[in-house]
C-alpha positions as CSV (number, residue, x, y, z in Angstrom):
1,X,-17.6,-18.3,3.8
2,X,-14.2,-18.4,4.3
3,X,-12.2,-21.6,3.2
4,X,-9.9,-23.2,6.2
5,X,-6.8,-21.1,7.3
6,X,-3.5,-21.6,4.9
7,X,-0.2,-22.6,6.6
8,X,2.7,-20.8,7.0
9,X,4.2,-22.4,4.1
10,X,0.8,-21.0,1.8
11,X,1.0,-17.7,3.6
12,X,5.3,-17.6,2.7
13,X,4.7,-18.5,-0.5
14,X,1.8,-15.9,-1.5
15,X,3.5,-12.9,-0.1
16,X,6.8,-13.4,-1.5
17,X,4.8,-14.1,-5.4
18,X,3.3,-10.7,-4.4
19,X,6.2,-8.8,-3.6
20,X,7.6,-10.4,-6.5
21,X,4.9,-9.1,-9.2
22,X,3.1,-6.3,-7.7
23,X,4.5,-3.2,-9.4
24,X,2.3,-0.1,-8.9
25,X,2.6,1.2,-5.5
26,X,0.5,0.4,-2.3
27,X,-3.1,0.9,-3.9
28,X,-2.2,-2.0,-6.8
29,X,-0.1,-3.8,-3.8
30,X,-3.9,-3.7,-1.9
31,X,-5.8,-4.2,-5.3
32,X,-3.7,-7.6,-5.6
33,X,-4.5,-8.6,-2.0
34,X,-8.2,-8.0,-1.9
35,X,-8.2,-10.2,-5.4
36,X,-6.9,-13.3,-4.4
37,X,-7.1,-13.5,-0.5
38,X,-11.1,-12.3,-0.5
39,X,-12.0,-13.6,-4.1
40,X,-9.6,-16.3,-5.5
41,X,-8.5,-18.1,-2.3
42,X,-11.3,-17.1,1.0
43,X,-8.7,-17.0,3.4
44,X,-10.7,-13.4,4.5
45,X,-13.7,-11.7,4.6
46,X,-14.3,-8.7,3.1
47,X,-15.5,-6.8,5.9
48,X,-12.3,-7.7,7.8
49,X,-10.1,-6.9,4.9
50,X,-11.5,-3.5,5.1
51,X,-11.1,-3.0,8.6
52,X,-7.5,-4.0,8.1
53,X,-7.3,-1.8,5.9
54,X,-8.5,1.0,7.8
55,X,-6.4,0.4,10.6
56,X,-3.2,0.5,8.4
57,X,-4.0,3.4,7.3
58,X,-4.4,4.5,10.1
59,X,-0.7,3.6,11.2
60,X,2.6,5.7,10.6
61,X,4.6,3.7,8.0
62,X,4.3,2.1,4.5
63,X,0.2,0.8,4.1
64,X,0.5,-2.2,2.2
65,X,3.0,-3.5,4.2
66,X,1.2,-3.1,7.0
67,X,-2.0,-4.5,5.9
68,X,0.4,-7.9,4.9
69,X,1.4,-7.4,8.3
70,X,-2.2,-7.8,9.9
71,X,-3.4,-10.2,7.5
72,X,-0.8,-12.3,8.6
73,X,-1.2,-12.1,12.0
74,X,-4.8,-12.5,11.5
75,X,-4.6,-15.8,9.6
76,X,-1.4,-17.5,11.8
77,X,-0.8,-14.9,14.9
78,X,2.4,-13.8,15.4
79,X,4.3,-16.4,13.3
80,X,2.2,-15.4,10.5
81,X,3.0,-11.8,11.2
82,X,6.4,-12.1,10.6
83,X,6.1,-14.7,7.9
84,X,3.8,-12.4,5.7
85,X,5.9,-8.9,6.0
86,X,9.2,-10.2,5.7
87,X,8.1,-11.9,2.6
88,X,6.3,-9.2,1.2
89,X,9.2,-7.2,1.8
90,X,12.4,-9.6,0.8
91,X,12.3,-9.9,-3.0
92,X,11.7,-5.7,-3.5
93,X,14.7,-5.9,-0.7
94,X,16.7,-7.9,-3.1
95,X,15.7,-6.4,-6.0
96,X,16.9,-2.8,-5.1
97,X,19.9,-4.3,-3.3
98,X,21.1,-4.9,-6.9
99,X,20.3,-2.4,-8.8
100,X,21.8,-0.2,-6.3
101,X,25.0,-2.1,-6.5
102,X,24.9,-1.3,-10.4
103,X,23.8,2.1,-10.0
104,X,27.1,2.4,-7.8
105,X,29.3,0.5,-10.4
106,X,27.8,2.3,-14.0
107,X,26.5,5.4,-12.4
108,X,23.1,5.2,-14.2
109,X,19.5,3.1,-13.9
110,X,18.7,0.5,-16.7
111,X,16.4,2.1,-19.4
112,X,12.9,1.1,-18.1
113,X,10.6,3.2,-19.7
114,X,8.6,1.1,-21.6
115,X,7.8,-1.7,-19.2
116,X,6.0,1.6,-17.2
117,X,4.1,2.7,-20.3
118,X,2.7,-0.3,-20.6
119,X,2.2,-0.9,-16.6
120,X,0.9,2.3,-15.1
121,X,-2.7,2.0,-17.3
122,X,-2.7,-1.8,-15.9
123,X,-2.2,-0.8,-12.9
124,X,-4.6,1.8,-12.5
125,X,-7.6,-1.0,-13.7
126,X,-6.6,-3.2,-11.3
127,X,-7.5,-0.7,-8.6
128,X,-10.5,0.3,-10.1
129,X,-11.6,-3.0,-9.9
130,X,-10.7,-3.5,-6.2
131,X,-12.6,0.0,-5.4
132,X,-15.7,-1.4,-7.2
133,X,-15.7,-5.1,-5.0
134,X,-14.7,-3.1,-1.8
135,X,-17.0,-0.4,-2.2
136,X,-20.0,-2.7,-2.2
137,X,-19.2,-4.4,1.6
138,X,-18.7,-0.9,3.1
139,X,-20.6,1.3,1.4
140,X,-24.0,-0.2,2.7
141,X,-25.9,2.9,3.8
142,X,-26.6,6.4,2.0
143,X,-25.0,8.0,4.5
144,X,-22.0,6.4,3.8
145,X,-22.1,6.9,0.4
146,X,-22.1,11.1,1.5
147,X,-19.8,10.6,3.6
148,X,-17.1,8.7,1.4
149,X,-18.1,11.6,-1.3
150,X,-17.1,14.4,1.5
151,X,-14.0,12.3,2.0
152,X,-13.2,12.1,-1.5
153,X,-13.5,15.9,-2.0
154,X,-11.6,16.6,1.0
155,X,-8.5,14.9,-0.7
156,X,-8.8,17.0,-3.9
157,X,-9.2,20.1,-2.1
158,X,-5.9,19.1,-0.1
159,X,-6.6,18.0,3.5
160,X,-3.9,15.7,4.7
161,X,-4.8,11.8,4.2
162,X,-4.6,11.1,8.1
163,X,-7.4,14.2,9.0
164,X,-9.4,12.6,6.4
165,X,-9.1,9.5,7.6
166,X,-9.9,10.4,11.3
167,X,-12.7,12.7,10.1
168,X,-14.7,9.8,8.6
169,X,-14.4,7.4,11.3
170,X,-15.1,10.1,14.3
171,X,-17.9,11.6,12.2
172,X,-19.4,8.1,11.9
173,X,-19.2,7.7,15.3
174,X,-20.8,11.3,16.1
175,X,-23.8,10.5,13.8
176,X,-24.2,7.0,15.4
177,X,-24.0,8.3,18.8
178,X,-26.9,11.2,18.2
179,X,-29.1,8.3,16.5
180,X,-29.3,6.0,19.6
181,X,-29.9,9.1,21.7
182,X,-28.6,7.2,25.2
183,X,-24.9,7.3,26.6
184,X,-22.5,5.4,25.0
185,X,-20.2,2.8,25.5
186,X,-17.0,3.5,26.5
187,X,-14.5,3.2,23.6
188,X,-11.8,0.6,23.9
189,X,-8.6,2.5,25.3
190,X,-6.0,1.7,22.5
191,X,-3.5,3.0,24.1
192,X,25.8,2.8,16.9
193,X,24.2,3.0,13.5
194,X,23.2,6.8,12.2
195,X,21.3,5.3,8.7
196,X,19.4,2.7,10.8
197,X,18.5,5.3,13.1
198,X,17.3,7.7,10.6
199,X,15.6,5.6,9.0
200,X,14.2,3.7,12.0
201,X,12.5,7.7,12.7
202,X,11.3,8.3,9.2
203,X,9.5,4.9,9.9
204,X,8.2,5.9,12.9
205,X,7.0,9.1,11.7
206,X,5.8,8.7,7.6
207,X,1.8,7.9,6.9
208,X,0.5,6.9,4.0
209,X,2.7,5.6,1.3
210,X,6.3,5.9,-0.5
211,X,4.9,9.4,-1.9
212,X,4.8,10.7,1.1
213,X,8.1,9.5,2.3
214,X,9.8,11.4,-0.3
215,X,9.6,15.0,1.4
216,X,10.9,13.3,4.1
217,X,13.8,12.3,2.7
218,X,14.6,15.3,0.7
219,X,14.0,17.6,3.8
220,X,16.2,15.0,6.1
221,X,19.4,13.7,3.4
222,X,19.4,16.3,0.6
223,X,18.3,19.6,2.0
224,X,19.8,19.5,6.1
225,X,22.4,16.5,6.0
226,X,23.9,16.5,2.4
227,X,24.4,13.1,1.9
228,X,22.6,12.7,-1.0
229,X,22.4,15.0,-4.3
230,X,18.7,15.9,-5.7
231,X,19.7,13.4,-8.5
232,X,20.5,10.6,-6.6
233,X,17.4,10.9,-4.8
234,X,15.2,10.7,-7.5
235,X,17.2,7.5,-8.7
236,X,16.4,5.8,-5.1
237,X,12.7,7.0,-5.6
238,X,12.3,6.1,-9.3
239,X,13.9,2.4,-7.9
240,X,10.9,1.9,-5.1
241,X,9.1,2.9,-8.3
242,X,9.7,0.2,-11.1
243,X,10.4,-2.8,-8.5
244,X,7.7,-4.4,-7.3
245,X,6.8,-5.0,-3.6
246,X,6.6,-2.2,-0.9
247,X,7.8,1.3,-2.3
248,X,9.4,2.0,0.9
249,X,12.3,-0.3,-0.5
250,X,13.5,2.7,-1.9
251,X,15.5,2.8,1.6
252,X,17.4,-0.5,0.9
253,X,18.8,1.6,-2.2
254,X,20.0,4.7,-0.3
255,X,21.1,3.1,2.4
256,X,23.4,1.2,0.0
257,X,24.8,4.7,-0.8
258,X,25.5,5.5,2.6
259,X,26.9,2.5,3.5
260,X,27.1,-0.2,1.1
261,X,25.4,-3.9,2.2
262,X,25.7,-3.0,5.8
263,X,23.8,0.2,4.9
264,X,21.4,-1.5,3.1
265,X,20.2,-3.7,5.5
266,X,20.3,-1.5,8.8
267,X,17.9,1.6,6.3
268,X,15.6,-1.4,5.2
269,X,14.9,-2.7,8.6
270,X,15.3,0.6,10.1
271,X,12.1,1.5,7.9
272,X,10.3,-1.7,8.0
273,X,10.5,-2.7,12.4
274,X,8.0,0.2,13.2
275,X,5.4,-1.3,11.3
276,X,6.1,-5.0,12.5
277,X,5.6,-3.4,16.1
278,X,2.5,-1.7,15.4
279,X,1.1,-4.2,14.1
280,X,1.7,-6.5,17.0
281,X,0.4,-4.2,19.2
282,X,-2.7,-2.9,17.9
283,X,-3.8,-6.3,15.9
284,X,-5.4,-7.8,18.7
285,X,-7.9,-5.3,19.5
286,X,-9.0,-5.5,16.0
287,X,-12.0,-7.9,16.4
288,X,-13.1,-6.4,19.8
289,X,-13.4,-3.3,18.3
290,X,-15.7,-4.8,15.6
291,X,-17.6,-6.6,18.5
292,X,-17.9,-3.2,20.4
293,X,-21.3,-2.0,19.9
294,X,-20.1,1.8,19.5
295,X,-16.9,0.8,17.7
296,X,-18.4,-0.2,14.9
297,X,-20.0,2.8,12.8
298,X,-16.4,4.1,13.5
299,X,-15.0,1.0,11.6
300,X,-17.0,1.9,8.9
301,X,-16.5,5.7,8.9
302,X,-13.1,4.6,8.7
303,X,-13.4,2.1,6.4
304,X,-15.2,4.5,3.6
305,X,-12.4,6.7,4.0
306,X,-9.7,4.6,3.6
307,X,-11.3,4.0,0.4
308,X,-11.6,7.6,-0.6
309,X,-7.9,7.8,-0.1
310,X,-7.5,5.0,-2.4
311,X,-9.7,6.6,-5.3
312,X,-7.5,9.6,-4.8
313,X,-4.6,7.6,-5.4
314,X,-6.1,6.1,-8.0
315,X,-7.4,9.4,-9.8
316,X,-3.2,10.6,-9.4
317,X,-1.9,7.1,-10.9
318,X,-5.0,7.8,-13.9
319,X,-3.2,11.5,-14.3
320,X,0.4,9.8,-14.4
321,X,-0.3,7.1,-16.2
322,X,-3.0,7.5,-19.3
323,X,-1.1,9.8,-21.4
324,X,-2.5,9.0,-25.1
325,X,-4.9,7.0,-26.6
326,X,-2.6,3.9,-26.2
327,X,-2.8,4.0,-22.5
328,X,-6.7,4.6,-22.5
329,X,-7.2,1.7,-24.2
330,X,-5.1,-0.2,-22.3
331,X,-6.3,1.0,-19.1
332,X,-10.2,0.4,-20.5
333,X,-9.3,-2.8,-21.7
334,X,-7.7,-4.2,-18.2
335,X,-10.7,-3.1,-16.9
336,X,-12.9,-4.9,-18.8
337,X,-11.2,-8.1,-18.4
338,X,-11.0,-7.7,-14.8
339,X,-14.6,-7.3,-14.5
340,X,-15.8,-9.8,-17.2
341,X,-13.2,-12.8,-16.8
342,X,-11.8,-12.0,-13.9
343,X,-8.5,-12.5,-14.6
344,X,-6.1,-12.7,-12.4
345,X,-4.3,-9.7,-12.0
346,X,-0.3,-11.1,-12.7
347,X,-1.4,-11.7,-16.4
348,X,-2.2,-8.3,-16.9
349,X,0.6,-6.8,-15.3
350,X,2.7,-9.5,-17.3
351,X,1.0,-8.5,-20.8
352,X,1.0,-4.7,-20.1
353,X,5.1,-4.9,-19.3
354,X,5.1,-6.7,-22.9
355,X,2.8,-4.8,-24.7
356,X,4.4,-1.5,-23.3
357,X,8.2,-2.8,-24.3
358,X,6.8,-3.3,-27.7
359,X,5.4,-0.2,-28.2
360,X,8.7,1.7,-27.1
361,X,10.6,-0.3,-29.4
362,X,8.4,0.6,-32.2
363,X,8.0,4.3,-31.7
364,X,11.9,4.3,-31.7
């Protein structure tokens, strides 16, 4: 049961100590959330977590922001909307601001290598974790089981996260409709600044996550435009990657190159508005879609895939970020205590920063 609704002050102040700590990219960003807003603090179900979920995946623009975005409107409407994303979003905002201000200045990122070799194995438990807690409230059914399998295979053998996504929710809804042999219900009908509007398009246009945003920008600023060099883009990108928050901050960074503090802002709310929007219009209709008799096996097509996309993810971070015996440990041993204590997840992200710095130090 959930406890009573937080205010808007308890919603500011847990989304800005997320996008504070939560390092890792959207699937640790969603890892986090499920943690203490299902688990620690009840301010949501797990079923509806998941079919926020869904539906932000199902959205152009950065995930975990989104899903912020609809958890705050689901908790305080539109107050909470805007409360919860700007929040998220501010300190990685900040953050990047000034490192791209001393990037400018010195010409070179902060050495930063051994807070991610102890983070990335962290990380990667932490998700694990959130797969195994989700998993059990949608996968209630062997035929959703097979069908989050087939989901997960389609991902390693290529097929774009969005088909996959679609695939498992429609196919649900196939196999439901064949099952109650009668017609259906009728589906709910869900119907001058250059940097800010580039931007404002690549957030219009980018699913998925930050990873996916980077062939736009490469295709867009390096390759066609030429305002950026392939070094400087993987500066912004390897920025989104060691702050924490959304990874689409990596905009606030380039958009400092562009155009300074002006820049900045105009490329981070550029990147950001589409998903405020979308969220604001399609919100609503969640919970009469759940109430919809024939929406809701494709609710949980859709939410079985959105979790296969997240044990891709996860399976990539594993690749990136166990590299020796060190980081298996690590990673095993964060899982452990995840799943034994239940520790909160800031602790471990806090002790795998020190215990990576350490070990850098020590090999050099």
């Amino acid at each position: 049961m959930a406890d009573p609704l937080p205010s808007l002050r308890d919603l500011a102040g847990f989304f800005l100590k997320l996008g504070t700590i939560a390092f890792g990219g959207p699937a640790v960003h969603i890892a986090m959330m499920e943690d203490e807003l299902v688990h620690r603090r009840r301010w949501i179900s797990s079923g509806e977590f998941l079919d926020l979920l869904a539906m932000s995946n199902l959205l152009p623009g950065p995930s975990s922001t989104e899903l912020a975005i609809f958890i705050g409107y689901r908790l305080r409407g539109f107050a909470g909307l805007l409360v919860a994303g700007i929040c998220f979003i501010l300190p990685a905002f900040l953050m990047v601001w000034a490192i791209a201000v001393g990037y400018v200045r010195y010409g070179h990122l902060p050495g930063v290598a051994g807070v991610l070799y102890g983070l990335k194995p962290v990380v990667v438990a932490i998700v694990i974790q959130a797969l195994w807690r989700l998993g059990q409230s949608a996968v209630k059914t062997k035929f959703l089981a097979g069908l989050g399998v087939a989901a997960l295979a389609l991902c390693f053998a290529g097929v774009s996260p969005t088909w996959v996504l679609f695939g498992t929710g429609l196919f649900s809804l196939a196999v439901y409709w064949i099952k109650l042999q009668s017609k259906p219900a009728p589906l709910l009908a869900v119907a001058p600044w250059p940097v800010f509007l580039l931007f404002l398009k690549f957030g219009c246009v980018v699913f998925g996550s930050g990873y996916v945003l980077l062939a736009f920008l490469r295709a867009d600023l390096v390759t066609s435009r030429r305002w950026l060099t392939e070094s400087q883009l993987l500066d912004a990108v390897a920025v989104g990657q060691i702050t924490p928050g959304p990874v689409f901050t990596t905009a606030t960074f380039i958009g400092y190159l562009l155009g300074g503090s002006r820049g900045a802002v105009l490329a981070t709310i550029g990147i950001f508005l589409p998903a405020f929007i979308l969220v604001a219009i399609t919100a609503p209709i969640i919970r009469r879609l759940r109430k919809a008799g024939s929406a809701a096996p494709l609710l949980a097509g859709l939410n079985v895939g959105a979790l296969s996309l997240m044990a891709f993810v996860t399976w990539q971070l594993g690749r990136t970020a166990i590299v020796d015996w060190e980081t298996a440990v690590l990673a095993a041993a964060g899982i452990f205590v995840l799943l034994r204590f239940k520790l909160n997840p800031t602790w471990l992200i806090a002790a795998g920063a020190i215990i990576g710095g350490i070990s850098i130090q020590s090999a050099a």
